[in-house]
N, C-alpha and C positions, 0 to 999 in steps of 0.2 A: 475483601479483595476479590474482585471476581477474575478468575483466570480462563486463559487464552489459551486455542491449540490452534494450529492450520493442516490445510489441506492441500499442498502445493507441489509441483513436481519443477518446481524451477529456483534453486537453491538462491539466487540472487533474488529475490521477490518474496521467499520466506524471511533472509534477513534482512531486509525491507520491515516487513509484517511483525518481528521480533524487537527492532530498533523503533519504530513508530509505537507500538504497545508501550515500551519500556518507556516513553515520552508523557504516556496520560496515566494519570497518579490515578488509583482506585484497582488497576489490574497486572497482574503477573502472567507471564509465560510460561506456560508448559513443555512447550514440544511443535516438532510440525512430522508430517508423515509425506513423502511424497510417492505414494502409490494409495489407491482406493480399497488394497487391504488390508495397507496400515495403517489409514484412517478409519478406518470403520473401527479396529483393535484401539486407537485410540481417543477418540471420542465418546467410544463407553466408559473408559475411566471415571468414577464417582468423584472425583473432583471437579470436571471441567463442565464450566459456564457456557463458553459462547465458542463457536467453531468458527475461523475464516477459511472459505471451501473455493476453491478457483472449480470451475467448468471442465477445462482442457487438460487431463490430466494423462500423459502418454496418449495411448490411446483407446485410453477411456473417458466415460462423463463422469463428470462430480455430482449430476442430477441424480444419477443414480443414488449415488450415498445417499444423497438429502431422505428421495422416497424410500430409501433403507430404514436411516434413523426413524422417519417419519414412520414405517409403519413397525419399525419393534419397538417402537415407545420412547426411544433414546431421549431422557429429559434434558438435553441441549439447546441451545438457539443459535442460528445460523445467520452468517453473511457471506452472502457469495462477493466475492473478487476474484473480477473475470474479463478477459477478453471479449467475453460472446455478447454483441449485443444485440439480437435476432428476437425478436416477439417471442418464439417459442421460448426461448429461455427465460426472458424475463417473466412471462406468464406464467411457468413453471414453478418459478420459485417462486412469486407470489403465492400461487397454489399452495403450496407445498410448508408456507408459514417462514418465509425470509426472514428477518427484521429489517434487511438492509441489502442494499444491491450496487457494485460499486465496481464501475467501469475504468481497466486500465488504459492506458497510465493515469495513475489517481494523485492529489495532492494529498501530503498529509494534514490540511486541514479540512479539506471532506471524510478522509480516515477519523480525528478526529472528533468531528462531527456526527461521525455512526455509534462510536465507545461511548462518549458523552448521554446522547439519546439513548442508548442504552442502559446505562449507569442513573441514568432517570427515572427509566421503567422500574429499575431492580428496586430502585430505594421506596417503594412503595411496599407497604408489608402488614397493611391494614386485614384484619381477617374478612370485615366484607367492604364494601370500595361504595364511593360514592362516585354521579356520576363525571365530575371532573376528574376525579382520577382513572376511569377506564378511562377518558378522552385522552390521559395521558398515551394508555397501549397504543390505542387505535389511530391516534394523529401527531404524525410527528412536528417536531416542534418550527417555530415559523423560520426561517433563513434570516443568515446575520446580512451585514452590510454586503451589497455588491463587492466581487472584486477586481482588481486591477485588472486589464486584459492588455497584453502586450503581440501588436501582429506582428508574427515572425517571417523575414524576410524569405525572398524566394531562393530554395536549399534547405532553408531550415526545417525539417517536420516539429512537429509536436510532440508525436513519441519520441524521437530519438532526444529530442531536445528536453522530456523531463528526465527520461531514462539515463542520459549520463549527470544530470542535475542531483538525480536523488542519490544515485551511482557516489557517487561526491560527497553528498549527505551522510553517508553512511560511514564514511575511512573518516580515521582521524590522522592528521599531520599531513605532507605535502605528498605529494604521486605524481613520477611522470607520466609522460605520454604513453609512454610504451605498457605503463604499469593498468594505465588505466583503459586503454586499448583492449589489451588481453582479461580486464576483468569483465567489462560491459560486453565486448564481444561485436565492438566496434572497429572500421580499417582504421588504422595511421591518419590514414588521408581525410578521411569524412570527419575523424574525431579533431584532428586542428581546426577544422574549418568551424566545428563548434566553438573548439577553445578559443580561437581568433576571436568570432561572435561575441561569446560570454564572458570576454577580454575588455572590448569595446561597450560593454553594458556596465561594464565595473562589479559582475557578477561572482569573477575568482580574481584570487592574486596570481601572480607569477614570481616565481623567483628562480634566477638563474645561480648555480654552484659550477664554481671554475674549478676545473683538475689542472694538475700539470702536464698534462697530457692529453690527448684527446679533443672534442669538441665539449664546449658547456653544455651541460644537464639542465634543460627546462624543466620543474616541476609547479604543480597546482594545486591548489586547497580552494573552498567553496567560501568565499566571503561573506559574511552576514548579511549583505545587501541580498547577495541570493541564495541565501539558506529564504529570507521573507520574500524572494519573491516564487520561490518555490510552494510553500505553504500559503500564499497570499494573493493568487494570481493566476489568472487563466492564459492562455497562449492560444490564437486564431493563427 
């Protein structure tokens, strides 16, 4: 079982990072630290495998940790999950011995697809390697099928638009508006306009609950159609 910690200072995004782990069979979760001194305290732990390190951490870099671990030897492996997509960064972490580099908002089957190729790497445990299987280290494996792209109308972004998707992903049972507003840290107003959208795609249900009193309670859950188009699909 190889196990997981992160590095994250944005509680919705680690459990993200927790629920998505807990989805690919071969790895367990440890923990996440959201400050760079509690990641550093926890990634030395003699248990842990692979680290997910975001960049943007208050205000501090995550690069820093990386060339921490990197030069006290820390026997971990790292993926950055990060906002930053700037040459310096990416170049850094190459440097620095990435395995994986994964720009938010991310689908979980590029997520995925980094645990997998890793889970690849690991199961190789030959004492000395032939050289198909360093090729395995050095080159990652070829891309599956293209996937769906869906261009999203003018209002809709992209971020906003996997961010209350994955948002969704993650609860189980129905949630109103209000409920789901105050979690993503979306207005009333912008987050209808999604739900109307992702109404009209046949992407959630609705279901209305009458009181006897009051106005009806709209609430949502994420349909299977877009739980897979979340996982299976890109957005222009």
């Amino acid at each position: 079982m190889i196990k997981i910690v992160a590095v994250e200072d944005d509680p919705l995004v680690a459990k993200f990072h927790r629920k998505y782990v807990e989805k690919v069979d071969g790895f367990s979760w440890l923990g996440s630290a959201s400050t760079i001194e509690e990641g550093e305290q926890l990634v030395k732990k003699p248990e842990v495998d692979l680290v997910l390190l975001d960049i943007y951490i208050h205000d501090q870099n995550g690069l820093d940790l990386l060339k921490k671990i990197r030069a006290q030897n820390v026997n971990v492996d790292v993926i950055l999950i990060t906002s930053a997509n700037d040459q310096q960064s990416v170049q850094t972490g190459y440097r620095y011995g990435v395995i994986d580099y994964l720009i938010k908002p991310f689908t979980f089957e590029r997520f995925q697809e980094a645990l997998l190729h890793y889970k690849d790497e690991m199961a190789v445990s030959s004492a000395h390697f032939r050289q198909e299987e360093v090729d395995r280290f050095f080159y990652p494996r070829q891309p599956g099928q293209p996937k769906s792209s869906y261009v999203l109308p003018k209002g809709i972004t992209k971020e906003t638009c996997i961010r209350i998707l994955q948002a969704m992903a993650a609860q189980e049972g129905w949630k109103s508006a209000t409920e789901l507003s105050d979690m993503i840290g979306v207005s009333h107003v912008s987050l209808r306009k999604y739900l109307r959208y992702f109404e009209q795609q046949n992407w959630i249900q609705k279901d209305v609950v009458y009181h006897s009193f009051g106005r009806p309670l709209q609430q949502y859950r994420l349909a299977e159609s877009g739980k897979k188009v979340l996982e299976q699909s890109d957005f222009i």
